[in-house]
Steps between C-alpha positions, in 0.01 A plus 500: 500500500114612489406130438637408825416841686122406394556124597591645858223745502210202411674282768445818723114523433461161519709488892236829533186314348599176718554706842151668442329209447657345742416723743151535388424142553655531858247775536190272364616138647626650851385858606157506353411148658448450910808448735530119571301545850320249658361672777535835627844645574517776758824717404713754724625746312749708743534829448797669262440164251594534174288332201795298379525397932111375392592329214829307623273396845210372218768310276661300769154419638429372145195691425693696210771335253845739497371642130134594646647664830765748283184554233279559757756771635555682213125546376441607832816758501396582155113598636654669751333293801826329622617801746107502584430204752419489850632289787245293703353168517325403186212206477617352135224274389527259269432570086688807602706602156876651552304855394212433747806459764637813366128719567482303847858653628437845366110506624621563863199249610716293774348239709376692827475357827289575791503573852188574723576755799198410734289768707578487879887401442734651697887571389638175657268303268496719206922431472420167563310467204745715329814303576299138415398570120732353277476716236623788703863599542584521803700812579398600869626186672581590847394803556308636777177741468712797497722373245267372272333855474828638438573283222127589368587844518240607818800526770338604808204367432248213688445237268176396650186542278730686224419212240163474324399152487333376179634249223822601309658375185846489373743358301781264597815698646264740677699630813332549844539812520357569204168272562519701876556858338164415278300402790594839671433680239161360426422582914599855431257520251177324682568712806599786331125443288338372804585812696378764219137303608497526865197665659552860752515430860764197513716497817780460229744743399745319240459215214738251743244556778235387262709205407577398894131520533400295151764231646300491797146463296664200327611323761211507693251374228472307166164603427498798209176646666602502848787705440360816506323413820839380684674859312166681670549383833883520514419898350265548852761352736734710389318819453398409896833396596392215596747237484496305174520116655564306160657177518704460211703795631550240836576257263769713280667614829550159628612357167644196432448420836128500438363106515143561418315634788539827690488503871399730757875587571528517110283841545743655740863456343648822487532561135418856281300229265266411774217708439339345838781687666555763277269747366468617137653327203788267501807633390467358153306262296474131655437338123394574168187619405333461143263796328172393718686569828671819374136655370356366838755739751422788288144479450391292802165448549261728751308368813524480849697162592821470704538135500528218311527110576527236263188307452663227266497419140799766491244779572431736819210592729527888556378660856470920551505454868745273735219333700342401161849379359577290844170309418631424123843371643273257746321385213785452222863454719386384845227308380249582797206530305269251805716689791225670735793700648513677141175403335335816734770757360391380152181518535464891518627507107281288287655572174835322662521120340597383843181591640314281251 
């Protein structure tokens, strides 16, 4: 009876002795050594995956053998790092070992994708954008303005010039209204900053009237340094109530009707976004501006000048008086520079580059 009770209990050891070494030379000849990659493998991991999900997806793929995957579980159970990864979309590069794969899916560090929200862009575009990136899902399909800023969570709200545009990453699975909620936030924040630096004296009594006005300063210009001279003369027209006269705000009232050029009966439609018609600011912003234009309507810069036409090369010529600006508009839109009609009314301002 003992002989045989000690004949069992050696076989025992020896099953034990086998399944450990067994298992140890899995370890060595499969999870210690690189996954048979080639090239890079880019893996989704949705979210609410289980390890053993991982492992199953990675044996039928053939990058781990049945034995490795179910070893490769259990270690990982046994550290306590199995209820411990992340879903996203890993880069897995190749000489990656089954433990490297393990640190890559509990790091977090998932591929991030980009999307660049350009100054001057109005809603219309900005969705565009939105709607087009692939990476995005796409959760605000037919929805108008309104609805859209429902969805976000701003009900009642203009959507125009809410977004801050600047370059945004994020992972795969990334809803739109997420990627939109972040790019309202971050506006929030520049005007909210941008506001705590304005100078006394603005003809502005709120943060949005800052903004209207900052989407106004971008549109008109691309050049950082003019800015504060465009925000400076915009200040003086209003402060005079003298109508503001800006074309983008022609432009954004006629829409996508707009071909290009603006005509004389362009200046007269009869809408509140007019600002040849109407005086003060628009009702809201006409696009959105970056930091530069934001600083510029709070702090715009002092002087004299009213006017401002554009001289080329994407900057302006600025005027303080009309007669003065009428001899700029010869020079740079009408082109009248060797007109003797207008070459006398240019004459009396020598500093004017149309009298050169």
């Amino acid at each position: 009876m003992w002989k045989l009770l000690a004949i069992i209990l050696l076989n025992l050891l020896l099953l034990c002795a086998a399944a450990v070494g067994y298992g140890y030379w899995i370890y060595q000849e499969q999870l210690l050594k690189p996954l048979p990659l080639e090239n890079e493998l880019v893996y989704e991991l949705p979210p609410r995956t289980g390890l053993t999900q991982v492992a199953d997806d990675f044996q039928q793929r053939g990058l781990l053998t049945w034995p490795a995957a179910k070893l490769w579980v259990v270690l990982a159970r046994w550290n306590q790092q199995a209820t411990r990864i992340k879903s996203g979309e890993y880069a897995i590069s190749a000489g990656t070992t089954p433990q490297g794969l393990l640190n890559i899916l509990i790091s977090g560090q998932a591929i991030q994708y980009g999307l660049t929200i350009p100054e001057g862009l109005n809603f219309r575009e900005l969705m565009a954008l939105v709607r087009k990136h692939p990476k995005l899902e796409q959760t605000l399909t037919g929805l108008d303005d309104a609805g859209i800023m429902e969805k976000l969570g701003y009900g009642g709200e203009h959507p125009e010039g809410r977004f801050y545009p600047d370059t945004y990453h994020f992972p795969t699975r990334t809803t739109d209204v997420s990627f939109l909620q972040r790019a309202y936030r971050k506006m929030e924040q520049e005007l909210e900053d941008a506001w705590q630096q304005r100078v006394d004296g603005l003809p502005l009594k709120t943060p949005y009237e800052a903004l209207i006005l900052a989407s106004l300063v971008e549109k008109e210009t691309g050049d950082p340094a003019e800015r504060p001279q465009i925000a400076g003369v915009f200040v003086r027209r209003l402060q005079q109530n003298m109508l503001l006269q800006t074309d983008p705000t022609v432009i954004y009232a006629l829409g996508e009707a707009y071909d290009g050029n603006i005509r004389q009966a362009d200046l007269q439609v009869d809408n509140p976004y007019n600002t040849y018609r109407y005086g003060g600011l628009p009702p809201t912003p006409i696009a959105l501006p970056g930091r530069a234009a934001l600083l510029a309507a709070v702090q715009p810069k002092e002087g004299d000048t009213l006017f401002f036409v554009a001289s080329g090369n994407g900057q302006h010529y600025f005027s303080a008086n009309l007669a003065e600006h009428e001899c700029a508009v010869i020079q740079y839109q009408i082109k009248g520079k060797n007109n003797a009609r207008f070459r006398s009314r240019c004459q009396q301002y020598p500093q004017c580059a149309a009298c050169q």
